[in-house]
PDB file of N, CA, C, O and CB in Angstrom:
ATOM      1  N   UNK A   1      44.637  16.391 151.341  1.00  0.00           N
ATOM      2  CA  UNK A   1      43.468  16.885 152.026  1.00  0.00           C
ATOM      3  C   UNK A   1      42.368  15.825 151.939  1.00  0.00           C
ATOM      4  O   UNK A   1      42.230  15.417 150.786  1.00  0.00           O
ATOM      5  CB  UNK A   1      43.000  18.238 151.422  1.00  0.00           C
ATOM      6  N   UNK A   2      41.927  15.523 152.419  1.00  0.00           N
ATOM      7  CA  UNK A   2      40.291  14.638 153.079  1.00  0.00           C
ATOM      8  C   UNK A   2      38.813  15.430 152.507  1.00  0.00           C
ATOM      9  O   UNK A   2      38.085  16.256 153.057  1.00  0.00           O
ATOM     10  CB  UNK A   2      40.171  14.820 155.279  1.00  0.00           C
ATOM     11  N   UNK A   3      38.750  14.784 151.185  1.00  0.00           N
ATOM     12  CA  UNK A   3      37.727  14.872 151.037  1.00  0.00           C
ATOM     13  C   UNK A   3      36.545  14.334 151.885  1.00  0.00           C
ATOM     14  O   UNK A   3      36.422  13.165 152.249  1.00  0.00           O
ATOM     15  CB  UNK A   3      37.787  14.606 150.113  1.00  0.00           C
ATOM     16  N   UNK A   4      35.617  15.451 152.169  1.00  0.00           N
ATOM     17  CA  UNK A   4      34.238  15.021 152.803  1.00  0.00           C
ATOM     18  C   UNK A   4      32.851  14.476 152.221  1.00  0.00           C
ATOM     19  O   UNK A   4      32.281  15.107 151.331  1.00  0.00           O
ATOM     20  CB  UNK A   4      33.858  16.052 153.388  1.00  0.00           C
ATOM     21  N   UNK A   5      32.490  13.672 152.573  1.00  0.00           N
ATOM     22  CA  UNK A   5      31.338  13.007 151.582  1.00  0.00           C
ATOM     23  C   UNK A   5      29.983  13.259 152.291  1.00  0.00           C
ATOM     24  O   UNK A   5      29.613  12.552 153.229  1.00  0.00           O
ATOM     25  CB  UNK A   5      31.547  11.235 151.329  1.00  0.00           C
ATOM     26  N   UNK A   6      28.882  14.835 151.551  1.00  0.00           N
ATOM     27  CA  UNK A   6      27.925  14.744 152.287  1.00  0.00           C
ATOM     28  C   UNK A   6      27.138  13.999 152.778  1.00  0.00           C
ATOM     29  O   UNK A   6      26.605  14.298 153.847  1.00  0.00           O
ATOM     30  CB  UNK A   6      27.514  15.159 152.067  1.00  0.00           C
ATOM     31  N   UNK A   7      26.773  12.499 151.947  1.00  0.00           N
ATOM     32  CA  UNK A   7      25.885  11.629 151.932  1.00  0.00           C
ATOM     33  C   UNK A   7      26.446  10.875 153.551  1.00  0.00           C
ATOM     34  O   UNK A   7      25.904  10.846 154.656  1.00  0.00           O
ATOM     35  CB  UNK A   7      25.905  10.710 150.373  1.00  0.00           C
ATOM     36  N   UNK A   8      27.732  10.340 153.056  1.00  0.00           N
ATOM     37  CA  UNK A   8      28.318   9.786 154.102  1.00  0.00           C
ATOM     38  C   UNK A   8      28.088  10.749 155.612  1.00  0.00           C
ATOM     39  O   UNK A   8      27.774  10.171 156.652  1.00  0.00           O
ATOM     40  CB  UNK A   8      29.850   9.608 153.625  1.00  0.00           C
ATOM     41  N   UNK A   9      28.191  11.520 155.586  1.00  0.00           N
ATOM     42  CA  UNK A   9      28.044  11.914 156.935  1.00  0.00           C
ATOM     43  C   UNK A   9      26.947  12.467 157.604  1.00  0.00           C
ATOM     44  O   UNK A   9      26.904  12.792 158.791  1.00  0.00           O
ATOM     45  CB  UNK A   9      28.835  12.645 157.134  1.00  0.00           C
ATOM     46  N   UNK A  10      25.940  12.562 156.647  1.00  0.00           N
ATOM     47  CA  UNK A  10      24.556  12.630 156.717  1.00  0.00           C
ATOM     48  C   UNK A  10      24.058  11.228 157.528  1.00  0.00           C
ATOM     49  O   UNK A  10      23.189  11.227 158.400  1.00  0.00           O
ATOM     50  CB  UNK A  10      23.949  12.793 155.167  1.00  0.00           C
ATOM     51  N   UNK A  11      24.815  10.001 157.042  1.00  0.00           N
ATOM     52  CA  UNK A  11      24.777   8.593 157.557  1.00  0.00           C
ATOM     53  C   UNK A  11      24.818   8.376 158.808  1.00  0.00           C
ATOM     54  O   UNK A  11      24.022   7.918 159.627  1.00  0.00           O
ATOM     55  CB  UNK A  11      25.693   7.870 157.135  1.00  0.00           C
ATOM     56  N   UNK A  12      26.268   8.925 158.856  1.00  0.00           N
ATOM     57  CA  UNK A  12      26.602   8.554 160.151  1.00  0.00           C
ATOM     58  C   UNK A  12      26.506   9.261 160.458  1.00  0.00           C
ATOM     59  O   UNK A  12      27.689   9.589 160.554  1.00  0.00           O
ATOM     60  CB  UNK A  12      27.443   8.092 160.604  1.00  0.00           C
ATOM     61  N   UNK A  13      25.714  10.435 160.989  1.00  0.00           N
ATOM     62  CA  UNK A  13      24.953  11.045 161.921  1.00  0.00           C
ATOM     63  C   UNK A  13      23.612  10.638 162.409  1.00  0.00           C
ATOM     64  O   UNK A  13      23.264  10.690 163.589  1.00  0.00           O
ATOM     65  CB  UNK A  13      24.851  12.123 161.530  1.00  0.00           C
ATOM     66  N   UNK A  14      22.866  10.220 161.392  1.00  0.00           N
ATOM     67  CA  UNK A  14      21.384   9.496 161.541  1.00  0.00           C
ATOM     68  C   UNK A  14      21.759   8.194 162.416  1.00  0.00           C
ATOM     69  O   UNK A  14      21.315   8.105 163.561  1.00  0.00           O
ATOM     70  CB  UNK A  14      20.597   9.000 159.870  1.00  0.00           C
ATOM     71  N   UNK A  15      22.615   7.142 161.846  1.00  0.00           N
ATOM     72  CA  UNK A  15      22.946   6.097 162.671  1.00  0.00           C
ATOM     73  C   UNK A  15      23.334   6.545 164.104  1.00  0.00           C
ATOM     74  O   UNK A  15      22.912   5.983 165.115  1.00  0.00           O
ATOM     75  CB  UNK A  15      24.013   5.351 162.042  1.00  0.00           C
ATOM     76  N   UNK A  16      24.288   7.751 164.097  1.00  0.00           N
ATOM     77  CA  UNK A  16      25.272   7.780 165.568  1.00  0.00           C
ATOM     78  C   UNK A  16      23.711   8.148 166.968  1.00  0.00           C
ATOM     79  O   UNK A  16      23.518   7.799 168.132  1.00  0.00           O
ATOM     80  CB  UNK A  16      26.967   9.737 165.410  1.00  0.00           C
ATOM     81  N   UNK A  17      22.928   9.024 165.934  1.00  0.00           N
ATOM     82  CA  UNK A  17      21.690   9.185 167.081  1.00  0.00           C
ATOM     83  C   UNK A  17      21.225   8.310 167.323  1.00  0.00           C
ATOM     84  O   UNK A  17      21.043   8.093 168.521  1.00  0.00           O
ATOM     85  CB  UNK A  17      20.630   9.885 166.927  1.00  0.00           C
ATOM     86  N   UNK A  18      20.733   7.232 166.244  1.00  0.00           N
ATOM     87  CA  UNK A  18      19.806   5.940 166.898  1.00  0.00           C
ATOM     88  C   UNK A  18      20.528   5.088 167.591  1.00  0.00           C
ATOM     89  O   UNK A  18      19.820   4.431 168.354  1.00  0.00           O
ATOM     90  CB  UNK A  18      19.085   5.016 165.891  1.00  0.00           C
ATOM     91  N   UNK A  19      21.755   4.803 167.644  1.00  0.00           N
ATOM     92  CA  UNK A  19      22.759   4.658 168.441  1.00  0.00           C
ATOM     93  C   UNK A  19      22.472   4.578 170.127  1.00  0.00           C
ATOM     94  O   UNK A  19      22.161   3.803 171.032  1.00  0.00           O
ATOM     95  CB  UNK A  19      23.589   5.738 168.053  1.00  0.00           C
ATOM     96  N   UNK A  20      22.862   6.147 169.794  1.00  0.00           N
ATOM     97  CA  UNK A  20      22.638   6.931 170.773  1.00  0.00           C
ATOM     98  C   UNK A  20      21.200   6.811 171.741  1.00  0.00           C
ATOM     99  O   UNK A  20      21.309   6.566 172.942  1.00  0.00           O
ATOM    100  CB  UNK A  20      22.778   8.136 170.133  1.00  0.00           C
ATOM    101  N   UNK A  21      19.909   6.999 171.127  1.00  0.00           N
ATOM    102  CA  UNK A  21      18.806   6.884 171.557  1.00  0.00           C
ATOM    103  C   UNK A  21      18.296   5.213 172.349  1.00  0.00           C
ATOM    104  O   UNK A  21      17.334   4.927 173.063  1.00  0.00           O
ATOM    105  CB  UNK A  21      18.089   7.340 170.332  1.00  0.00           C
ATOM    106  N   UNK A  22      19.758   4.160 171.668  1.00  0.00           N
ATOM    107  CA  UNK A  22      19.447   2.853 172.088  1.00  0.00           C
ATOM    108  C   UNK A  22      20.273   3.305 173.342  1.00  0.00           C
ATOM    109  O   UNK A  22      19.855   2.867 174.414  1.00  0.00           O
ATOM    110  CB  UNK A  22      19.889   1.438 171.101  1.00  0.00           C
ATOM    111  N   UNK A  23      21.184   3.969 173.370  1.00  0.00           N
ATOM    112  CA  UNK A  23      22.094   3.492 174.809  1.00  0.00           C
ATOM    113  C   UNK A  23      21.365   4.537 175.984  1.00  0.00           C
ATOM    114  O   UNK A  23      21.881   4.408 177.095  1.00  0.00           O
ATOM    115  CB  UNK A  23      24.210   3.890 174.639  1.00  0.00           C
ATOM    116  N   UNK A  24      20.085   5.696 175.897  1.00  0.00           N
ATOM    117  CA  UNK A  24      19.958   6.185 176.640  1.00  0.00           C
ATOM    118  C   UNK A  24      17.939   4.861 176.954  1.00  0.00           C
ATOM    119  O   UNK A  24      17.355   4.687 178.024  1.00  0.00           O
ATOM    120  CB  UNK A  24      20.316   8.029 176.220  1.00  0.00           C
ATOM    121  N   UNK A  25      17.729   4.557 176.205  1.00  0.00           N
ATOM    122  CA  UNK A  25      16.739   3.531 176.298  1.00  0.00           C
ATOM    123  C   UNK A  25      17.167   2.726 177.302  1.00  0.00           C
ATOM    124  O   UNK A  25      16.419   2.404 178.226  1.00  0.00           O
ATOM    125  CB  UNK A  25      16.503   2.781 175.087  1.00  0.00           C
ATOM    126  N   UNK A  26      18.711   2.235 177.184  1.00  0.00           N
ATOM    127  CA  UNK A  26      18.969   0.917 178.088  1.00  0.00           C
ATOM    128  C   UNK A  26      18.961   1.429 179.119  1.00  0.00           C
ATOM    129  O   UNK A  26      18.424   0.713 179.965  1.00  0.00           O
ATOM    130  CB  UNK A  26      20.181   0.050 177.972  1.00  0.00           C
ATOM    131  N   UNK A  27      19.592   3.119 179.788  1.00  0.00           N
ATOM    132  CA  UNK A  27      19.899   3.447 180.975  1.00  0.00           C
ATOM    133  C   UNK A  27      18.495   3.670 181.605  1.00  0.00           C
ATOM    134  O   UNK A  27      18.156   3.465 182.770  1.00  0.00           O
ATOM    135  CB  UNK A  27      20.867   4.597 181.000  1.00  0.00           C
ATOM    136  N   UNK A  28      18.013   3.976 180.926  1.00  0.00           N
ATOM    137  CA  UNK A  28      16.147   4.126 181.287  1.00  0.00           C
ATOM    138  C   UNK A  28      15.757   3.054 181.863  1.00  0.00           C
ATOM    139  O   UNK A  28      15.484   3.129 183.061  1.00  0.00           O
ATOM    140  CB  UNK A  28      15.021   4.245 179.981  1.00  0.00           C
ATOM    141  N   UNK A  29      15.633   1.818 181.190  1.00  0.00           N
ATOM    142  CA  UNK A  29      15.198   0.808 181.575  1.00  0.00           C
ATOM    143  C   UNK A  29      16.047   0.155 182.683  1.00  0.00           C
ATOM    144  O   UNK A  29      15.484  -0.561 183.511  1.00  0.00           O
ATOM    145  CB  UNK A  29      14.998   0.116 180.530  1.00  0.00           C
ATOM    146  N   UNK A  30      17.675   0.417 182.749  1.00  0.00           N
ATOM    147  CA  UNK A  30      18.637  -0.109 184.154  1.00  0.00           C
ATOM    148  C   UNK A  30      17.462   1.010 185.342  1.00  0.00           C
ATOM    149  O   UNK A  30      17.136   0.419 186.372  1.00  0.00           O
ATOM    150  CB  UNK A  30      21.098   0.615 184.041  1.00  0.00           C
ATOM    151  N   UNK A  31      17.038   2.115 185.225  1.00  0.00           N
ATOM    152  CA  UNK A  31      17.123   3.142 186.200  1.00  0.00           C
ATOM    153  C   UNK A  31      15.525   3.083 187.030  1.00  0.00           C
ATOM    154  O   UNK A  31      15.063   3.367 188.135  1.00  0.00           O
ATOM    155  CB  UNK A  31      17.505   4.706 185.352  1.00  0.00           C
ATOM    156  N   UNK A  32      15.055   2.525 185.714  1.00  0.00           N
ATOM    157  CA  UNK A  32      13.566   2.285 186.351  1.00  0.00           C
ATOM    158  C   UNK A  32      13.252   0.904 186.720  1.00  0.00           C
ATOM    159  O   UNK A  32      12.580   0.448 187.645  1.00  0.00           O
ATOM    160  CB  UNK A  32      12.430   2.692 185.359  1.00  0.00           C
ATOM    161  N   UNK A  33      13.894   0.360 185.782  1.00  0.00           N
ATOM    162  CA  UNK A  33      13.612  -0.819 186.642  1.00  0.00           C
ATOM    163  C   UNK A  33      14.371  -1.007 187.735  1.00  0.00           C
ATOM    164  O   UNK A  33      14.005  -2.060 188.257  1.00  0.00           O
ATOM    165  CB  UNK A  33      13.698  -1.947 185.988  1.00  0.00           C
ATOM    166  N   UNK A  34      15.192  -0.541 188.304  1.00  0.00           N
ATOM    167  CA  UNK A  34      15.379  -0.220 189.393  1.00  0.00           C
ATOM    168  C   UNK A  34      15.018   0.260 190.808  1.00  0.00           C
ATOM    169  O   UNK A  34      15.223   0.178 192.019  1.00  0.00           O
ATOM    170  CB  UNK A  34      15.722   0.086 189.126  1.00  0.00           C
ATOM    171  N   UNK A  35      14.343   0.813 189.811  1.00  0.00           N
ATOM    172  CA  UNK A  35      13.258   1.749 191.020  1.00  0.00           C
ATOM    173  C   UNK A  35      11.637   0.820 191.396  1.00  0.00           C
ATOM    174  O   UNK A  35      10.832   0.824 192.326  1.00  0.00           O
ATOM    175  CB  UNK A  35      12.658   3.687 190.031  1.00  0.00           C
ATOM    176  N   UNK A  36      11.750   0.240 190.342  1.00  0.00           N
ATOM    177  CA  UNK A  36      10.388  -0.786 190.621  1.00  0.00           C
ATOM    178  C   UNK A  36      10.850  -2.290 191.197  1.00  0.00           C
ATOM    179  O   UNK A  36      10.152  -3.303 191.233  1.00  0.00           O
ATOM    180  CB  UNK A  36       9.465  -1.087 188.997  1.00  0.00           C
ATOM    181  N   UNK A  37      12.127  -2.144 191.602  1.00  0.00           N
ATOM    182  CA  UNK A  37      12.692  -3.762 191.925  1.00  0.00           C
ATOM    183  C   UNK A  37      12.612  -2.970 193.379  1.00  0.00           C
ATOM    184  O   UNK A  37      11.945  -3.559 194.230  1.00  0.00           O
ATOM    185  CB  UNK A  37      14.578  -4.616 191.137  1.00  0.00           C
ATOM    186  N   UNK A  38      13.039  -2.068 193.659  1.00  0.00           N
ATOM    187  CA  UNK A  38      12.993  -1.418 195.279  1.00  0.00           C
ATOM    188  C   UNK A  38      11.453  -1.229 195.936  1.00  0.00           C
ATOM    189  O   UNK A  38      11.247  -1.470 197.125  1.00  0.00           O
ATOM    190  CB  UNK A  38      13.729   0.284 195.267  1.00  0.00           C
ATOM    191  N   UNK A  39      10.595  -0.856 195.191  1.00  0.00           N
ATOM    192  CA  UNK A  39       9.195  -0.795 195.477  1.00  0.00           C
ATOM    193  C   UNK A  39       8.697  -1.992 196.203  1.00  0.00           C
ATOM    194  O   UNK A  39       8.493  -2.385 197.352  1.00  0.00           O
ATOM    195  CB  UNK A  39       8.444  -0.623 194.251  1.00  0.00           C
ATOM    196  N   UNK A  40       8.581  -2.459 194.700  1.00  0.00           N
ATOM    197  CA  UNK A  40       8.392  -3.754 194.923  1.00  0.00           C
ATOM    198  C   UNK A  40       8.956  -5.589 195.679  1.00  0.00           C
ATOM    199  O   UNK A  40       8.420  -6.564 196.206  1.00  0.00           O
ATOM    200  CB  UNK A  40       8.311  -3.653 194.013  1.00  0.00           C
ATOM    201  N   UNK A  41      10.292  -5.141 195.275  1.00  0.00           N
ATOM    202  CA  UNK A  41      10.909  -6.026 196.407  1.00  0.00           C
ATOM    203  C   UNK A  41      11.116  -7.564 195.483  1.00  0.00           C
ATOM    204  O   UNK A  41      11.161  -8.727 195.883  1.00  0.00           O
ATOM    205  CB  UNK A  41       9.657  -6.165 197.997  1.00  0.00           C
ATOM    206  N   UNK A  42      11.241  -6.797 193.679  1.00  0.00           N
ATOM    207  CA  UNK A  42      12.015  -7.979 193.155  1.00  0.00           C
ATOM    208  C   UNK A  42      12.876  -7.957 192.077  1.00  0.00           C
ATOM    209  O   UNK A  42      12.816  -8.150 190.863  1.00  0.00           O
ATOM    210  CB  UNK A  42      11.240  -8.885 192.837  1.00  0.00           C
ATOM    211  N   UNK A  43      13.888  -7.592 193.102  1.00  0.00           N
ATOM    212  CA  UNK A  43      15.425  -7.705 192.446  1.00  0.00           C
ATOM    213  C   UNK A  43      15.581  -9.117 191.874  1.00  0.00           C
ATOM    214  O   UNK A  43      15.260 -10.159 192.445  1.00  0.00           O
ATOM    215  CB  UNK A  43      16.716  -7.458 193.636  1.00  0.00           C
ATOM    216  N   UNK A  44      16.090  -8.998 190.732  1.00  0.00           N
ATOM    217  CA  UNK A  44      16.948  -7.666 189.855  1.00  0.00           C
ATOM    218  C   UNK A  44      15.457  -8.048 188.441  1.00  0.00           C
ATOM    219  O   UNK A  44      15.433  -7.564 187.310  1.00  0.00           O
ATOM    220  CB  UNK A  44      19.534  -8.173 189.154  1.00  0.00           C
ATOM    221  N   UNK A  45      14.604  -8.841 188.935  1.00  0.00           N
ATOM    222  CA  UNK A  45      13.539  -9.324 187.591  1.00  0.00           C
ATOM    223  C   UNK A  45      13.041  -7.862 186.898  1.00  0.00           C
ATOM    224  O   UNK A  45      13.239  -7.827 185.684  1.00  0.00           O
ATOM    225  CB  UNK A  45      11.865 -10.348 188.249  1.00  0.00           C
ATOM    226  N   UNK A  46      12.571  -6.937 187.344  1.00  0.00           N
ATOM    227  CA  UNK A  46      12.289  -5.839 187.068  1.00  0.00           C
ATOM    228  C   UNK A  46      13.194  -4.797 186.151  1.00  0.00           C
ATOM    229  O   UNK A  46      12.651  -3.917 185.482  1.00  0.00           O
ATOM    230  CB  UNK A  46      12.059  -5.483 188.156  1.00  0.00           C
ATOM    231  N   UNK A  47      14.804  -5.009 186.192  1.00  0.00           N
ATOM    232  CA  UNK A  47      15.558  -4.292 186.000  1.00  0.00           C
ATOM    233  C   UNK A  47      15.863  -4.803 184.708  1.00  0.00           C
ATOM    234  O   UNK A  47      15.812  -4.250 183.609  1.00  0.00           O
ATOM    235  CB  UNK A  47      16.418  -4.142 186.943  1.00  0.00           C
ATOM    236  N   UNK A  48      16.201  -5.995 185.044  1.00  0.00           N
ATOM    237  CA  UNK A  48      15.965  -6.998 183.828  1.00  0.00           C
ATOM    238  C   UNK A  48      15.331  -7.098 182.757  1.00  0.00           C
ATOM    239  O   UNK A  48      15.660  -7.084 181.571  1.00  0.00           O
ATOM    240  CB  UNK A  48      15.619  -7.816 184.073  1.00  0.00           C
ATOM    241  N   UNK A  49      14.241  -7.216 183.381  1.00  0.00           N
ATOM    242  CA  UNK A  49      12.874  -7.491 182.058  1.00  0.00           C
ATOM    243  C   UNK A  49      13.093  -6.139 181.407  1.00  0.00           C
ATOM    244  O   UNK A  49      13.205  -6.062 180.184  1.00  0.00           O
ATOM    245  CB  UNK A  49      10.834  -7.691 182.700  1.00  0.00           C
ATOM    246  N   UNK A  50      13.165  -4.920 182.298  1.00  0.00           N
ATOM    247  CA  UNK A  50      13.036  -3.789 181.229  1.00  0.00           C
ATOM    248  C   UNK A  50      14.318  -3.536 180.287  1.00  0.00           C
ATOM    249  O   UNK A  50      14.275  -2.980 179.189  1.00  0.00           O
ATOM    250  CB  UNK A  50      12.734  -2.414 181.996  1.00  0.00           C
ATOM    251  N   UNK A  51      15.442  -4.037 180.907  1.00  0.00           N
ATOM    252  CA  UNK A  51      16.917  -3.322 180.016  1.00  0.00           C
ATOM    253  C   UNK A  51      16.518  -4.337 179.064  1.00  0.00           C
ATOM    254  O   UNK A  51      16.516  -3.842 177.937  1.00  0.00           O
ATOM    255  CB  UNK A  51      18.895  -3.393 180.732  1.00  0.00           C
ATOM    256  N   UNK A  52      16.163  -5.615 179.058  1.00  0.00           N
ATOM    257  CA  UNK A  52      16.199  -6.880 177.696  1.00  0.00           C
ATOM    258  C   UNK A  52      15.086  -5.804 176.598  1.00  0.00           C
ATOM    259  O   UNK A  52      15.397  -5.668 175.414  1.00  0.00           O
ATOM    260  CB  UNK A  52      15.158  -9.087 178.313  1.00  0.00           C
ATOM    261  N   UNK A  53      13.911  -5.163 177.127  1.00  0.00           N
ATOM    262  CA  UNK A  53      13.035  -4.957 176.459  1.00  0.00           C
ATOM    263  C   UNK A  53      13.241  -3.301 176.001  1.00  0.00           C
ATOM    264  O   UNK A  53      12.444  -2.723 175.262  1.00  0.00           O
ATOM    265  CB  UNK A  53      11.836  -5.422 177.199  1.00  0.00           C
ATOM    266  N   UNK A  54      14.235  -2.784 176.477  1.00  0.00           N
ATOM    267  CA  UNK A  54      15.085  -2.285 175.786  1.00  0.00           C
ATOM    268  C   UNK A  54      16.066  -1.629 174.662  1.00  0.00           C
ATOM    269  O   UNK A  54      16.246  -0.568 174.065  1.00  0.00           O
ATOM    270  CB  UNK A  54      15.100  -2.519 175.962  1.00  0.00           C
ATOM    271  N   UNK A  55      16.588  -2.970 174.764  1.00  0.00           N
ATOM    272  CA  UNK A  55      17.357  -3.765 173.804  1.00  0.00           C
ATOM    273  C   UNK A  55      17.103  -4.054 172.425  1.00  0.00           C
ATOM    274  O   UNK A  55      17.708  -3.758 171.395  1.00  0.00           O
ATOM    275  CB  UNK A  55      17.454  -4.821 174.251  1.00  0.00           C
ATOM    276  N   UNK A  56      15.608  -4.986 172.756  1.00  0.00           N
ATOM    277  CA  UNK A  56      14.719  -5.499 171.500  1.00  0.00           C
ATOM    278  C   UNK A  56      14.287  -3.972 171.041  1.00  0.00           C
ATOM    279  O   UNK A  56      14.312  -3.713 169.838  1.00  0.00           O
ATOM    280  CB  UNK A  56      13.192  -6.695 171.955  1.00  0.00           C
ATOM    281  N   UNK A  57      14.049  -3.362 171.612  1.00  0.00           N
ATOM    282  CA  UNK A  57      13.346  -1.724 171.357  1.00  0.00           C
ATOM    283  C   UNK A  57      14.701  -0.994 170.301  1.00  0.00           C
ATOM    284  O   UNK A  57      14.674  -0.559 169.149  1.00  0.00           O
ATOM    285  CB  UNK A  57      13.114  -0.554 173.376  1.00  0.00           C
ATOM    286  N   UNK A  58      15.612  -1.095 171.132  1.00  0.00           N
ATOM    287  CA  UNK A  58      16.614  -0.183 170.348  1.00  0.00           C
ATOM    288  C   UNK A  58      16.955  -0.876 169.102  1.00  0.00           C
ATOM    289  O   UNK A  58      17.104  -0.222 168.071  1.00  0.00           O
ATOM    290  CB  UNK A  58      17.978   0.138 171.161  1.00  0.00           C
ATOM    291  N   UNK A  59      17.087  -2.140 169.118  1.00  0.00           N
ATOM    292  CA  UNK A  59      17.459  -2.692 167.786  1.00  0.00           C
ATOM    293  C   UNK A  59      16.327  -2.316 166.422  1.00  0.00           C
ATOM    294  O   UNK A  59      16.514  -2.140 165.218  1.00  0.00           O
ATOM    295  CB  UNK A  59      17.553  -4.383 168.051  1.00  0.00           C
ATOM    296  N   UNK A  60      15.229  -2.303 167.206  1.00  0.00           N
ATOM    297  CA  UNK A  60      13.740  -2.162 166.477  1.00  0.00           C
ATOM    298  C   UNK A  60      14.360  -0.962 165.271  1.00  0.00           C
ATOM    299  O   UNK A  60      14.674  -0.855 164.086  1.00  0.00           O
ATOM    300  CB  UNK A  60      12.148  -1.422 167.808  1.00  0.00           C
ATOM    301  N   UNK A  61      14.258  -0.164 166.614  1.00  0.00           N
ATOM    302  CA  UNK A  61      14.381   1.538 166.126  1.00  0.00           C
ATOM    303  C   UNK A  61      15.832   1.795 165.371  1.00  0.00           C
ATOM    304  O   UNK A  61      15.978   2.663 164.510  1.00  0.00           O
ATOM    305  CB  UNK A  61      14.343   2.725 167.680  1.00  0.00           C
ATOM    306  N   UNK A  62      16.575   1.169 165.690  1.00  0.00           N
ATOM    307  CA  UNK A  62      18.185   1.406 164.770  1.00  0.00           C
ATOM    308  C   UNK A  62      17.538   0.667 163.165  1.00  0.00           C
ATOM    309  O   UNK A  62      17.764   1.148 162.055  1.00  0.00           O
ATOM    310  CB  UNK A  62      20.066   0.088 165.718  1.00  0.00           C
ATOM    311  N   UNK A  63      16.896  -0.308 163.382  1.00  0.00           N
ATOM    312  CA  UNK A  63      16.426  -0.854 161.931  1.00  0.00           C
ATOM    313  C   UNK A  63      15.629  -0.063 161.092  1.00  0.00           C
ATOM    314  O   UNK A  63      15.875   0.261 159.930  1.00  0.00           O
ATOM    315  CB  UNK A  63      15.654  -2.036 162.031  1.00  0.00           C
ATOM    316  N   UNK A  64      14.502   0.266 161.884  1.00  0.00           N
ATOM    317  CA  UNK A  64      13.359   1.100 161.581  1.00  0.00           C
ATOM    318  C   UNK A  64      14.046   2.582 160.335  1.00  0.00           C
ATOM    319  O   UNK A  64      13.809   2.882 159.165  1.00  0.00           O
ATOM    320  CB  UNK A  64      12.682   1.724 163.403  1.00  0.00           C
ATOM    321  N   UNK A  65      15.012   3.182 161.507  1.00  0.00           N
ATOM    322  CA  UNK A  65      15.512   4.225 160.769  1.00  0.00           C
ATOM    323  C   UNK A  65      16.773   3.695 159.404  1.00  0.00           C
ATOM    324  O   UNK A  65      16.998   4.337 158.379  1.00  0.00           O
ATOM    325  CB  UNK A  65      16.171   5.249 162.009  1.00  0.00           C
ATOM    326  N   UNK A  66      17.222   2.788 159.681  1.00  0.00           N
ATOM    327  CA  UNK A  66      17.729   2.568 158.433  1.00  0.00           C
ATOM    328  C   UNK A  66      17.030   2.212 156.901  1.00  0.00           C
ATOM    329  O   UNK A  66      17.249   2.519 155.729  1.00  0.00           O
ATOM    330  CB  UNK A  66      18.458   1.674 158.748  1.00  0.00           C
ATOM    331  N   UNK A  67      16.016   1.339 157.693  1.00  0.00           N
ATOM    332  CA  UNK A  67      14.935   1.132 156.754  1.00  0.00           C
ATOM    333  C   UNK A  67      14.382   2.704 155.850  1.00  0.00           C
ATOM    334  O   UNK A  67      14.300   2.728 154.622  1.00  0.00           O
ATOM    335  CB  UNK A  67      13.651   0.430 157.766  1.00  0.00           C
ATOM    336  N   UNK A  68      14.117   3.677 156.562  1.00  0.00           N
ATOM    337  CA  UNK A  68      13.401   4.486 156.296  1.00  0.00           C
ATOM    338  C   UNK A  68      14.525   5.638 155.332  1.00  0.00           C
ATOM    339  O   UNK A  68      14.140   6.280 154.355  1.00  0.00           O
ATOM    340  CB  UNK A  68      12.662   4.901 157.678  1.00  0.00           C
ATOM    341  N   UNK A  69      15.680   5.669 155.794  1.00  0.00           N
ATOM    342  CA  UNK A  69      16.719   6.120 154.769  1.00  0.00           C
ATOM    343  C   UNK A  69      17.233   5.085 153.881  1.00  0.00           C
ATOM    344  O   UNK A  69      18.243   5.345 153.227  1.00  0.00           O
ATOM    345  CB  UNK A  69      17.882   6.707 155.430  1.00  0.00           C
ATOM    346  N   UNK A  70      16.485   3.560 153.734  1.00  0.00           N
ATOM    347  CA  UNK A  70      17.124   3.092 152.262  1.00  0.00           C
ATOM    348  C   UNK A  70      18.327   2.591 152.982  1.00  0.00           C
ATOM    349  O   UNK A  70      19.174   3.314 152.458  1.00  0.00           O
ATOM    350  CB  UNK A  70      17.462   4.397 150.896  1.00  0.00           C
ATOM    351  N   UNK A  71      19.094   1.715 153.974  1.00  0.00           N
ATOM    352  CA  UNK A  71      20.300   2.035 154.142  1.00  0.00           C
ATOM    353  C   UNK A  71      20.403   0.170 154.552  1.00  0.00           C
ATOM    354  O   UNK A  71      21.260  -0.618 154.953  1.00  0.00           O
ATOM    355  CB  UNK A  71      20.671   3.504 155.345  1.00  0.00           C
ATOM    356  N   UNK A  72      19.446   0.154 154.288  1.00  0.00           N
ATOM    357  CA  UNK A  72      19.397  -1.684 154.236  1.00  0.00           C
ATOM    358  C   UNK A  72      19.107  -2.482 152.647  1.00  0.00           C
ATOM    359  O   UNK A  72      18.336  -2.090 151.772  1.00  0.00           O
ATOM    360  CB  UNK A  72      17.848  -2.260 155.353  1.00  0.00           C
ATOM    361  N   UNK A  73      19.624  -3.196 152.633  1.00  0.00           N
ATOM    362  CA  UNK A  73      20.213  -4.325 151.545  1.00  0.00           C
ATOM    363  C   UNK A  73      18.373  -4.376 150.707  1.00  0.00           C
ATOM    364  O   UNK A  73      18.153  -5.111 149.744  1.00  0.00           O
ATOM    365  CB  UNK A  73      21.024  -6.394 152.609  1.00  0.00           C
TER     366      UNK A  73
END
């Protein structure tokens, strides 16, 4: 039988959301900047600039929360 480890999965649940919260950040930033490259009329710089900034965002926040549970070195 498979022992379960509360701590452990307390973990990887906190991680799987910030995860998570990075990959719905990126679709945000594909979707709007999208919508401001059509407005405006400059593909793909708009779509771009926002998914990179993003990116830097989600990494922020995946750190941030590890930081804040102790889960960094």
């Amino acid at each position: 039988m498979i022992k379960l480890d509360g701590k452990k999965i307390r973990i990887a649940m906190m991680m799987g959301n910030a995860v998570m919260t990075k990959a719905i950040m990126i679709a945000a930033g594909w979707y709007f900047g999208s919508k401001l490259d059509k407005k405006y009329g400059t593909e793909p710089y708009g779509m771009v600039g926002l998914v990179i900034l993003a990116m830097i965002l989600g990494v922020w926040y995946i750190l941030r929360v590890a930081k804040k549970n102790n889960l960094t070195d």
